[in-house]
C-alpha positions as CSV (number, residue, x, y, z in Angstrom):
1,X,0.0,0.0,0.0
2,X,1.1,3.6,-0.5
3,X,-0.3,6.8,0.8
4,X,-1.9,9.2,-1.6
5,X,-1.9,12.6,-1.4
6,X,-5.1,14.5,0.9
7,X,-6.7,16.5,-1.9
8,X,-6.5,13.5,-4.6
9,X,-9.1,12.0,-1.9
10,X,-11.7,15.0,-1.8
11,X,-14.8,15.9,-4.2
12,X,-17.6,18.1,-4.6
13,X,-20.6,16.5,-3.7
14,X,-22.9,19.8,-4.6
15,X,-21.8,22.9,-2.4
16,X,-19.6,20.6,-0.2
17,X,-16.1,18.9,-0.6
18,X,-15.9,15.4,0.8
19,X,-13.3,12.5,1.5
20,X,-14.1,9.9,-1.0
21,X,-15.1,7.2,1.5
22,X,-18.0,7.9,3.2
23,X,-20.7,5.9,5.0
24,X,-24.0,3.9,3.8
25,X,-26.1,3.6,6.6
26,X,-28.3,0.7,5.4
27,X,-26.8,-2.1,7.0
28,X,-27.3,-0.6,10.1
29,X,-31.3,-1.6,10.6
30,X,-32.0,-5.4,10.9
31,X,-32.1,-8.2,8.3
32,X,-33.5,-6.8,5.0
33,X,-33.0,-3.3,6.1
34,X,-36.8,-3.3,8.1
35,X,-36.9,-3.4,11.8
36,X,-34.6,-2.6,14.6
37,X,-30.3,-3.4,14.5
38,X,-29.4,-7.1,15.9
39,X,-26.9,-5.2,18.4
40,X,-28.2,-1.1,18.6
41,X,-25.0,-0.4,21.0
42,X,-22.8,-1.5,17.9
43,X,-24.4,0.8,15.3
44,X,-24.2,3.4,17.6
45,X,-20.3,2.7,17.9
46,X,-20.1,1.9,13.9
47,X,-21.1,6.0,13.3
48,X,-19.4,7.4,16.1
49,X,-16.0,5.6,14.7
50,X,-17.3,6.6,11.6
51,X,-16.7,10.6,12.4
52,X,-13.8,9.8,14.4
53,X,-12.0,8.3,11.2
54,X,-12.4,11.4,9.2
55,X,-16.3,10.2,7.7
56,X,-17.7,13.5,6.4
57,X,-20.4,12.3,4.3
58,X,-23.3,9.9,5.4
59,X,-25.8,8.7,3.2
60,X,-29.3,7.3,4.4
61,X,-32.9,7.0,3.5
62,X,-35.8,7.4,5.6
63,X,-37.1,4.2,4.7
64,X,-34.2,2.4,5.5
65,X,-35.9,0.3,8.7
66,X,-38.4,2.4,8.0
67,X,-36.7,5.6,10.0
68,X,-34.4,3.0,11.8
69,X,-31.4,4.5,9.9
70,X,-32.0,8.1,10.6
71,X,-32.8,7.4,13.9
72,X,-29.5,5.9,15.1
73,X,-27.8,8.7,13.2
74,X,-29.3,11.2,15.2
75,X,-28.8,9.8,18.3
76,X,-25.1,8.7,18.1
77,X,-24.4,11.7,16.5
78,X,-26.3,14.7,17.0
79,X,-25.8,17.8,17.3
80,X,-23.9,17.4,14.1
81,X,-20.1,18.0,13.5
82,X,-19.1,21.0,11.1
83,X,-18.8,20.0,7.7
84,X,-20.9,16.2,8.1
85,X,-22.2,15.8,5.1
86,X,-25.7,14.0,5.5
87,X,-27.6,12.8,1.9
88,X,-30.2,11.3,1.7
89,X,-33.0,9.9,-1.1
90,X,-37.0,9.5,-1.7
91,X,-38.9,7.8,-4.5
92,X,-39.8,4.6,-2.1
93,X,-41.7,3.8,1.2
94,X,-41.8,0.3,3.6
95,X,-45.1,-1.1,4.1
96,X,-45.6,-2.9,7.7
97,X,-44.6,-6.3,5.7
98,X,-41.8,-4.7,4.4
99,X,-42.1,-4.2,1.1
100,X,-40.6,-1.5,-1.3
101,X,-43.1,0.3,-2.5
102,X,-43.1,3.3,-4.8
103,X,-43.4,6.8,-3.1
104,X,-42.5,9.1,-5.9
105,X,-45.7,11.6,-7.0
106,X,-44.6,15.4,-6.7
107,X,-46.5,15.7,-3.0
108,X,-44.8,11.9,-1.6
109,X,-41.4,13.3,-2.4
110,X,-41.6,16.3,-0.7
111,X,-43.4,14.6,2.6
112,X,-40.3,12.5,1.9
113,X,-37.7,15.1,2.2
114,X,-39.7,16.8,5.4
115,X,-39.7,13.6,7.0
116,X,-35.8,12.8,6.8
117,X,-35.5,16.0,8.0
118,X,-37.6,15.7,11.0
119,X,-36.3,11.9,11.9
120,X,-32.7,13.2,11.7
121,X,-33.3,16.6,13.0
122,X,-31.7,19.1,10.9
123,X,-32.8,22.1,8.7
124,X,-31.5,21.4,5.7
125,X,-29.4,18.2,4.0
126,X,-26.7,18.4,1.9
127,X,-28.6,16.7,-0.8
128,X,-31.5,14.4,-1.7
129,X,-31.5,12.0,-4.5
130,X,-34.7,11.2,-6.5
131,X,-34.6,7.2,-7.0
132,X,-36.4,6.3,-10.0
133,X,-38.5,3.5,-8.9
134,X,-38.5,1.8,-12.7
135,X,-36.7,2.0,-16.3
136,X,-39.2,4.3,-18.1
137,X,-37.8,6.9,-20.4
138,X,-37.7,11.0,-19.3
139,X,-40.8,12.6,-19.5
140,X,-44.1,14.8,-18.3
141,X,-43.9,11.7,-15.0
142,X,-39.9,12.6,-14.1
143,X,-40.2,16.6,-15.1
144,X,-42.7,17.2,-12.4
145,X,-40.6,15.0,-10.0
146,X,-37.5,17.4,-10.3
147,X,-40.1,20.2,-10.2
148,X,-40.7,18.9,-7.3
149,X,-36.9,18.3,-5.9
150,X,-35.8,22.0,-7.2
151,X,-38.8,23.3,-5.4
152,X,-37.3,21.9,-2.5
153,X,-33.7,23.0,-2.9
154,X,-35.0,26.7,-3.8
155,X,-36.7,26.6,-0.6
156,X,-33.5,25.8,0.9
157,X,-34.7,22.1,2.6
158,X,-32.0,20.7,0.2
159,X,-28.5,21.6,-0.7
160,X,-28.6,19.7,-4.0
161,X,-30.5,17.4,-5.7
162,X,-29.0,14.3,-6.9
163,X,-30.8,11.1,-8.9
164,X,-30.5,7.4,-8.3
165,X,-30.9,4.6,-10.4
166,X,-31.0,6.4,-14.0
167,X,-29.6,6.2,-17.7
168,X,-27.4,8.9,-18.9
169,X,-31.1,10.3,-21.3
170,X,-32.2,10.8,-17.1
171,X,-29.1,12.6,-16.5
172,X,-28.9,14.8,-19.8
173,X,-32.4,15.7,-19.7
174,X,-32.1,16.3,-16.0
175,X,-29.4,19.2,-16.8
176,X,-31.1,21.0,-19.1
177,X,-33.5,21.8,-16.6
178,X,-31.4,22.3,-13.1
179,X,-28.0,21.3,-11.6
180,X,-27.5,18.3,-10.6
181,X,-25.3,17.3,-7.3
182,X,-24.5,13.5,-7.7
183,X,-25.6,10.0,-9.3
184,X,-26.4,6.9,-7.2
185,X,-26.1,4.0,-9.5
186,X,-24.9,0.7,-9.0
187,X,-21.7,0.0,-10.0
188,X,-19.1,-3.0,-9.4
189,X,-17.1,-5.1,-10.7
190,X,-19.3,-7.6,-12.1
191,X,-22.1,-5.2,-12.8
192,X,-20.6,-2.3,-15.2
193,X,-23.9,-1.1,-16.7
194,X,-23.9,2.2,-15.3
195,X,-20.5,3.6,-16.8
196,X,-21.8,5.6,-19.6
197,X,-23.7,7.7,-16.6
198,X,-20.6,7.9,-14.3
199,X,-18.2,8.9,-17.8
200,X,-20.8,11.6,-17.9
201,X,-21.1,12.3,-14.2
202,X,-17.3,12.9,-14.7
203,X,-17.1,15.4,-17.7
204,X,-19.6,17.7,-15.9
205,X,-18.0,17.6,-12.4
206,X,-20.8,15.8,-10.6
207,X,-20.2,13.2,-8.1
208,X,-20.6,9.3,-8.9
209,X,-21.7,7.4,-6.1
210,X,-22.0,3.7,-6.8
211,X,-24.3,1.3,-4.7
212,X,-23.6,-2.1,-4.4
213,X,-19.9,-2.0,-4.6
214,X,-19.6,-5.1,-3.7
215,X,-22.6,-6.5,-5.4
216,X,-26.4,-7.0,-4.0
217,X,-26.5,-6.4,-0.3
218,X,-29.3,-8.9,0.0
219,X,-27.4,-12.0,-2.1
220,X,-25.6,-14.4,-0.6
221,X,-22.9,-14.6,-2.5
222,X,-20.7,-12.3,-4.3
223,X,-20.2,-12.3,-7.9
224,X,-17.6,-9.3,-7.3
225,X,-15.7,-10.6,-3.9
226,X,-16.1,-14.4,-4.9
227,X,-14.3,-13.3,-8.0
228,X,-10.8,-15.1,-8.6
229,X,-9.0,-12.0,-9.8
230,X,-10.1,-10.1,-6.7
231,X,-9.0,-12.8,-4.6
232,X,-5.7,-13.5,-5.7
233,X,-5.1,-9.4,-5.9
234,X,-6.0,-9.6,-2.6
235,X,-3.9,-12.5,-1.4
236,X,-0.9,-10.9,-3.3
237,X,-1.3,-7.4,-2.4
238,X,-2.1,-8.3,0.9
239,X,-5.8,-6.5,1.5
240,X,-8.7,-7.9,1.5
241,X,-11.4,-8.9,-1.0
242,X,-13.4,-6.0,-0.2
243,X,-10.4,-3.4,0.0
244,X,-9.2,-4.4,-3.6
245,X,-12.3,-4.0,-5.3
246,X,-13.1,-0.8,-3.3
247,X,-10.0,1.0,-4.5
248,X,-10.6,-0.3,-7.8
249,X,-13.6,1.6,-8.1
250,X,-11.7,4.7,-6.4
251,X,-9.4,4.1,-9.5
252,X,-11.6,4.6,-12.2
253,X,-12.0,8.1,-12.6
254,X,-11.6,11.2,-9.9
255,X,-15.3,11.7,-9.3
256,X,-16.3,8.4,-7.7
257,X,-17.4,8.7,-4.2
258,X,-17.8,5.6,-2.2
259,X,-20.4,4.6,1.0
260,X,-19.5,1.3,2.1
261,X,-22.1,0.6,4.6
262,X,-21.3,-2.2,7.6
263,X,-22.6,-2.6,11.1
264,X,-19.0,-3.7,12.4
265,X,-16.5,-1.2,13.7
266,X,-13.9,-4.0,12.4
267,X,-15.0,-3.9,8.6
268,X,-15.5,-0.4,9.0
269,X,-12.0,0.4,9.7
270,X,-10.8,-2.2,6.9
271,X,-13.4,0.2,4.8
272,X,-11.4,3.4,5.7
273,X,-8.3,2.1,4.8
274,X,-8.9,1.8,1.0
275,X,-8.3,5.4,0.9
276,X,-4.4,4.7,1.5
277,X,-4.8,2.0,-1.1
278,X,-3.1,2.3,-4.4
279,X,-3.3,-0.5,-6.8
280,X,-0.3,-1.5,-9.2
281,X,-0.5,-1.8,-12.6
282,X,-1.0,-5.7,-12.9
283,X,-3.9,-5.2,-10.2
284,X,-5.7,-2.7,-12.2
285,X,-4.9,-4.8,-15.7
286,X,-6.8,-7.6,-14.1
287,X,-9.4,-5.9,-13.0
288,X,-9.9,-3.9,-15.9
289,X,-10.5,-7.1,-17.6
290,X,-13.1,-8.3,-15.5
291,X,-15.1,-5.3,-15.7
292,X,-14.6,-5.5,-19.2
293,X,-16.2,-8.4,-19.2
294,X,-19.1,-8.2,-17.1
């Protein structure tokens, strides 16, 4: 490993400038991200490491538990830090079965924003994404959402508005209309769908923040850290699985901002630590060919 410089590790995520490893707070409710945390004293201790590692940007969802996330946020770490970064999306709702259901009309995302303000008990957020709850194409349905989100922002409940889960049409037509603060899109090694949004992200300054690094939270195994290549970088380089595809995603261009997400204080530092990580040139030759191919 070798250190890399402080400001190659910082980006704008809208008005702000944040270390590129964050914090994804949805493994911190219980199984399937609905109910209460298996161990609550750990979460707490997960984000309260979390700020005392240098985490400046935290990114949650009200219906994450539903309002389990936002809860332990606030109360193992409230009243804020300066410059924490806390981002946040609407778009989808729990049910009392806990299923995801779609929460995205022009009046649902604003109650949205109001009520991740109110659970985590703040003013303002530094941004909000819209997730777009299916695969249909820009139009009158998605205009009046981001009416909706710049509404929002103008009134000054939002720093910046991000989107979630688009195509790079989402993103173009998006910007003809109104800034745009950062993309959430999944993005990993075996899934590499989303880089025509996150080359785009990256010509036009705006933040790419991948879910799933890792692959699907909710599968049992992973395609990405089950992979060969990753495992025998890892075993050479000496990191682990999830450190070595981590930094490679760090590698590909200067705009990606990760959020690992884990409820243990062990994983969490081994999370951290990518930031120090630089990959060598076989590592990244490898890799590059698995993404390639997936």
């Amino acid at each position: 490993m070798s250190m890399t410089t402080p400001s190659a590790q910082r980006y704008r995520l809208g008005a702000a400038t944040v270390r590129r490893v964050g914090f994804g707070a949805m493994q911190l409710p219980g199984p399937g991200v609905f109910g209460p945390p298996r161990d609550r004293d750990e979460a707490i201790a997960v984000l309260r490491r979390a700020v005392e590692l240098g985490v400046d940007h935290i990114d949650t969802a009200q219906y994450y538990g539903p309002a389990v996330a936002n809860e332990l946020i606030r109360a193992a770490l409230s009243p804020y830090p300066d410059g924490l970064a806390l981002v946040s999306k609407v778009g989808a709702r729990r049910d009392e079965s806990g299923a995801v259901l779609r929460y995205d009309a022009p009046a649902e995302l604003r109650a949205g924003i109001e009520d991740n303000l109110r659970s985590l008990g703040v003013d303002r957020l530094t941004a909000v994404n819209l997730r777009l709850m299916d695969d249909s194409q820009p139009g009158q349905r998605f205009d009046d959402q981001l009416g909706a989100m710049v509404q929002a922002r103008d009134e000054g409940l939002i720093g910046g508005i991000g989107l979630s889960n688009i195509t790079r049409e989402h993103l173009q037509h998006a910007l003809a209309r109104t800034d745009i603060a950062c993309v959430q899109n999944p993005l990993n090694l075996a899934d590499m769908s989303s880089m025509p949004v996150l080359e785009e992200c990256c010509e036009r300054g705006i933040a790419f923040v991948p879910f799933f690094p890792l692959g699907s939270a909710f599968a049992r195994a992973s395609p990405v850290l089950d992979n060969p290549a990753v495992m025998a970088t890892a075993a050479r380089l000496g990191l682990t699985r999830a450190q070595v595809a981590l930094a490679w995603l760090l590698s590909l261009r200067p705009n990606v901002l990760l959020i690992p997400g884990t409820s243990s204080v062990h994983h969490l530092g081994e999370n951290m630590a990518v930031e120090s990580v630089t990959l060598d040139d076989e590592a990244r030759r490898t890799l590059g060919e698995v993404g390639a191919s997936s």
